[in-house]
C-alpha atoms as an extended CHARMM CRD file, in Angstrom:
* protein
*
       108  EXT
         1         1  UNK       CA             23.6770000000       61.4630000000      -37.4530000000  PROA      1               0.0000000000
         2         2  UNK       CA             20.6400000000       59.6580000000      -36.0430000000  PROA      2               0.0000000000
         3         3  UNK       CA             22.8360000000       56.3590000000      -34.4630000000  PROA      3               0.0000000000
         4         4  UNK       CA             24.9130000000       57.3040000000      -31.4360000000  PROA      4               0.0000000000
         5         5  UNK       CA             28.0440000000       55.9700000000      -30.6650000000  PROA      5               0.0000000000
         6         6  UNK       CA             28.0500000000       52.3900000000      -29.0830000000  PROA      6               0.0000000000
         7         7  UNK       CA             30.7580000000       52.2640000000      -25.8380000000  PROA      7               0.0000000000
         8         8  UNK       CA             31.8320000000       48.5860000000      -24.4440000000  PROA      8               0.0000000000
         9         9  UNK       CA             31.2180000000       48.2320000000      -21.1210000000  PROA      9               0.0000000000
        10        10  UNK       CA             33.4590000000       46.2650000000      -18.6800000000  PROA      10              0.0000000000
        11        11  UNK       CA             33.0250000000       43.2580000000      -18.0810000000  PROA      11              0.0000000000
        12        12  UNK       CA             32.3330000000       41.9270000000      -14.5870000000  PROA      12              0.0000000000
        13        13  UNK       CA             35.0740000000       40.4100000000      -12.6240000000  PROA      13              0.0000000000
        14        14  UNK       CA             35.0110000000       36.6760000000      -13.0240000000  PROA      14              0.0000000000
        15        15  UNK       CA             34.3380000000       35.2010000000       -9.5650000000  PROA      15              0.0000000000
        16        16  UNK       CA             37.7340000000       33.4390000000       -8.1390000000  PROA      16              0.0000000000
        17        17  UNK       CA             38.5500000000       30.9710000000       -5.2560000000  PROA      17              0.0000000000
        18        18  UNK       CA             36.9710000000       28.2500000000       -4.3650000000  PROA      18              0.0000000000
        19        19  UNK       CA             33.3940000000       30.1090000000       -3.2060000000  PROA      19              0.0000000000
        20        20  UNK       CA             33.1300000000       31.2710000000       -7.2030000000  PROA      20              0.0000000000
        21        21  UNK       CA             33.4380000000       27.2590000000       -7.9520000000  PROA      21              0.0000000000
        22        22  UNK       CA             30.6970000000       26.5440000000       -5.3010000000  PROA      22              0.0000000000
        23        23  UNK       CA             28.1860000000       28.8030000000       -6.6320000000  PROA      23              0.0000000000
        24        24  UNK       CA             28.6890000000       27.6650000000      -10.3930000000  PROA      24              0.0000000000
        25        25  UNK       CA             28.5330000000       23.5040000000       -9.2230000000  PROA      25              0.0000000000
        26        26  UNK       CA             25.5630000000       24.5290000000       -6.8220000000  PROA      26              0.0000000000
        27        27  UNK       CA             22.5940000000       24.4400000000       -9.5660000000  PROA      27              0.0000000000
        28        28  UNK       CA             23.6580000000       20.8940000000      -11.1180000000  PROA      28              0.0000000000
        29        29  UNK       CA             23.9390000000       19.6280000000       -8.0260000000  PROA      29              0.0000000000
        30        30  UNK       CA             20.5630000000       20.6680000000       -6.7780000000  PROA      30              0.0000000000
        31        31  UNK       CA             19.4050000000       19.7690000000      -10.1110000000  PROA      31              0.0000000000
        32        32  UNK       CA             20.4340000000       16.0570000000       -9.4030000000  PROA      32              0.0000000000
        33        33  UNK       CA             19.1640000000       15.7450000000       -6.2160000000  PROA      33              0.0000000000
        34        34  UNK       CA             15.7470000000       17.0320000000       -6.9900000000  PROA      34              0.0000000000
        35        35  UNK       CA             15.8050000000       14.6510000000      -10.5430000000  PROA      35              0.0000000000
        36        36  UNK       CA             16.5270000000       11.6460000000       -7.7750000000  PROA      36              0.0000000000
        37        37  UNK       CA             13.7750000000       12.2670000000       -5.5320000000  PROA      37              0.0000000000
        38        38  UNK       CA             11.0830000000       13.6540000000       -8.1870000000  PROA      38              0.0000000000
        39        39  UNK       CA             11.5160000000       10.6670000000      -11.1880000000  PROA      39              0.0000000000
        40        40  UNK       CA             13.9300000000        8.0720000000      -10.2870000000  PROA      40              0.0000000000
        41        41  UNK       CA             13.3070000000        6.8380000000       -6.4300000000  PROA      41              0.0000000000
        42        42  UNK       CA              9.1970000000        6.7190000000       -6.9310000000  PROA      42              0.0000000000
        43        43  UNK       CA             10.1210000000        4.5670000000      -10.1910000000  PROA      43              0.0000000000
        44        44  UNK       CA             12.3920000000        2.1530000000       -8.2810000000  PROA      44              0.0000000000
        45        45  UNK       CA             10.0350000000        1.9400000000       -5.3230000000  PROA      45              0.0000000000
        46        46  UNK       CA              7.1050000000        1.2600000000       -8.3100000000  PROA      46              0.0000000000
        47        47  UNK       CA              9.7900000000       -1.5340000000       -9.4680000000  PROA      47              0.0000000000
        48        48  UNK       CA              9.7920000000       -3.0080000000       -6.2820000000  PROA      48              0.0000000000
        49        49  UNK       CA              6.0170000000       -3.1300000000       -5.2640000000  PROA      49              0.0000000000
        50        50  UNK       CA              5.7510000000       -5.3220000000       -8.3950000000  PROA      50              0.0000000000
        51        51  UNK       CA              7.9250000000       -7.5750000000       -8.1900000000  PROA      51              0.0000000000
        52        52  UNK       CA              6.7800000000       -8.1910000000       -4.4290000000  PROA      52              0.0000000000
        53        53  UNK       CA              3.2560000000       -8.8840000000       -5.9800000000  PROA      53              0.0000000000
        54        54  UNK       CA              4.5390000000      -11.1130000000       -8.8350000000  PROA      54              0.0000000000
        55        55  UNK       CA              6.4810000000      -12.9210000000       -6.7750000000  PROA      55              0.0000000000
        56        56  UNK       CA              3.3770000000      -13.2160000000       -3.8620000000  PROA      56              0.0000000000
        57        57  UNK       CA              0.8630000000      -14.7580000000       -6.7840000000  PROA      57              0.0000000000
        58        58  UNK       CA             -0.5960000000      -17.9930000000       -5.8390000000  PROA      58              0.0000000000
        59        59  UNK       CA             -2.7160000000      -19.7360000000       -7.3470000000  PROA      59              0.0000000000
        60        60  UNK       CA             -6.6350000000      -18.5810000000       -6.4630000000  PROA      60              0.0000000000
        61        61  UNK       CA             -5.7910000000      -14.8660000000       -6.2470000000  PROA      61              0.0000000000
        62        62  UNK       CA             -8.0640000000      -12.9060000000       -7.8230000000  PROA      62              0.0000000000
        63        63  UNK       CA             -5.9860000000      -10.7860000000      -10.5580000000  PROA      63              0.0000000000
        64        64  UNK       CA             -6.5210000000       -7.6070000000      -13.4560000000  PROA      64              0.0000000000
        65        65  UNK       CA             -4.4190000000       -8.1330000000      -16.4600000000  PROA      65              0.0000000000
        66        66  UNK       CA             -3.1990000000       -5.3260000000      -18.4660000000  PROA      66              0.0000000000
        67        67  UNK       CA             -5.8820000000       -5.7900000000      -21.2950000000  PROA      67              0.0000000000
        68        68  UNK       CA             -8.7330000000       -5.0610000000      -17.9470000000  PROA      68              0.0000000000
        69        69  UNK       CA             -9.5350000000       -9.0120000000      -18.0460000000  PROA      69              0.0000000000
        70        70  UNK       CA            -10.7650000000      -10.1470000000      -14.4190000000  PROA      70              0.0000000000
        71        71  UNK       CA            -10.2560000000      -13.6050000000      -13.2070000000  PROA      71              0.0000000000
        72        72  UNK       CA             -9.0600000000      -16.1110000000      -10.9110000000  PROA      72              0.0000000000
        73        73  UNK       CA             -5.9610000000      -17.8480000000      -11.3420000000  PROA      73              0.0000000000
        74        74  UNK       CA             -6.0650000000      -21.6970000000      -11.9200000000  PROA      74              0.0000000000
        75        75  UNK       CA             -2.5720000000      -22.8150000000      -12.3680000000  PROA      75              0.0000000000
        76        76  UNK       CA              0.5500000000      -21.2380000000      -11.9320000000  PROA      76              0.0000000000
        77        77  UNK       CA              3.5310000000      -21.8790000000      -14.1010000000  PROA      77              0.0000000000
        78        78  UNK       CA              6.9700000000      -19.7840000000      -14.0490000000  PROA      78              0.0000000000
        79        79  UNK       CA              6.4850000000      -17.5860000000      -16.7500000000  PROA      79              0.0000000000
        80        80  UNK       CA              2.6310000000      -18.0200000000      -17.6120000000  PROA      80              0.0000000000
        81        81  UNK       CA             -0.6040000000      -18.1270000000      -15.4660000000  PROA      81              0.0000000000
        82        82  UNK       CA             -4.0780000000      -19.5380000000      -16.6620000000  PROA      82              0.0000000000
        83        83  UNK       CA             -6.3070000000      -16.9200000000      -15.4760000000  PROA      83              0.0000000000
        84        84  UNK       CA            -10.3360000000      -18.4370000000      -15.2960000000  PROA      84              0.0000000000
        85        85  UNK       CA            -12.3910000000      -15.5030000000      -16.5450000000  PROA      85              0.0000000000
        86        86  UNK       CA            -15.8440000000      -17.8260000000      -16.2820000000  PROA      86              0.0000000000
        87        87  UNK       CA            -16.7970000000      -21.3440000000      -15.6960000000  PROA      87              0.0000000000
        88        88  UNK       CA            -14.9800000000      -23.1870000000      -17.8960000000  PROA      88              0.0000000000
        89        89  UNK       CA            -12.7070000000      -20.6860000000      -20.0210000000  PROA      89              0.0000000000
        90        90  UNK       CA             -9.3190000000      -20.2340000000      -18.9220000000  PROA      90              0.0000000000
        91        91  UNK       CA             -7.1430000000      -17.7620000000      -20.5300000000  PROA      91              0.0000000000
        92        92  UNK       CA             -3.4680000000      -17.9070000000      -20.3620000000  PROA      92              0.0000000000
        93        93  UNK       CA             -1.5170000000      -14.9560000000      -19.8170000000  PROA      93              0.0000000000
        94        94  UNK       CA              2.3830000000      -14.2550000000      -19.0480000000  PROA      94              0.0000000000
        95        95  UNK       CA              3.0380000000      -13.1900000000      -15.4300000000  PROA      95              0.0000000000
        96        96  UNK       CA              4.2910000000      -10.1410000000      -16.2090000000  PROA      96              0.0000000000
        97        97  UNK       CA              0.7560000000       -8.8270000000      -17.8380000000  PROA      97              0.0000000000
        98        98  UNK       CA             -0.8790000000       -9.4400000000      -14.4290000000  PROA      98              0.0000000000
        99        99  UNK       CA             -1.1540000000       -5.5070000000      -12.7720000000  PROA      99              0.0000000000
       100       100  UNK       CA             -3.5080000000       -6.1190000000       -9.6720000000  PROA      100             0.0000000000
       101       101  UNK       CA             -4.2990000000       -8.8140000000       -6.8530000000  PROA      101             0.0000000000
       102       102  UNK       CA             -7.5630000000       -8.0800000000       -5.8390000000  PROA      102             0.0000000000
       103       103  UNK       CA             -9.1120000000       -8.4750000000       -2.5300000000  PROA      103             0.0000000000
       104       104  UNK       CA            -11.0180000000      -12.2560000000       -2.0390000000  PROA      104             0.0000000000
       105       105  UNK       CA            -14.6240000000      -11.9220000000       -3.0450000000  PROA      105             0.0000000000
       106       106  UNK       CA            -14.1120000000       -9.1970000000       -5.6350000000  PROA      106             0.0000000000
       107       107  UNK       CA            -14.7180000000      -11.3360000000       -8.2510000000  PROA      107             0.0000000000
       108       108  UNK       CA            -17.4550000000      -14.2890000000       -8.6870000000  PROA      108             0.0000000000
């Protein structure tokens, strides 16, 4: 009485050939490229920069760790560096917690 009648409508015509199968593989695709450019090439450029400025440490640069400590390093070693933080205290630290060279003179 109050509910009408509900009618099917037709459905649309699937899309055929190969254009249908370039418009549905269009999307992912631009999805990809944008994901590559946006997230993953800054993060491997990121990787890079860092492992230039590990590799460039020498022994008097002026360096931040990650805890913020400021220092000059003293000695060098493969895996560790013994960062001076004052006269007479030395701290050592691994490499890979050392986030910024500083310019000379930065720190006294």
């Amino acid at each position: 009485m109050f509910i009408s009648d509900a009618f099917a409508q037709a459905a649309a015509p699937a899309a055929s050939g190969p254009a249908g199968l370039l418009n549905s593989m269009l999307l992912p695709i631009v999805m990809i490229v944008v994901l590559y450019f946006v997230m993953i090439r800054p993060q491997m450029k990121r990787q890079k920069e860092t492992k230039a400025m590990m590799d460039s440490l020498a022994k008097g640069d002026e360096v931040v760790t990650q805890g913020g400590v400021i220092g000059k390093i003293s000695k060098l070693g493969e895996t560790f560096a013994t960062v001076e933080v004052a006269n007479g205290v030395e701290l050592q630290v691994q490499r890979s917690a050392i986030v910024q060279v500083l310019p000379k003179g930065s720190y006294k």
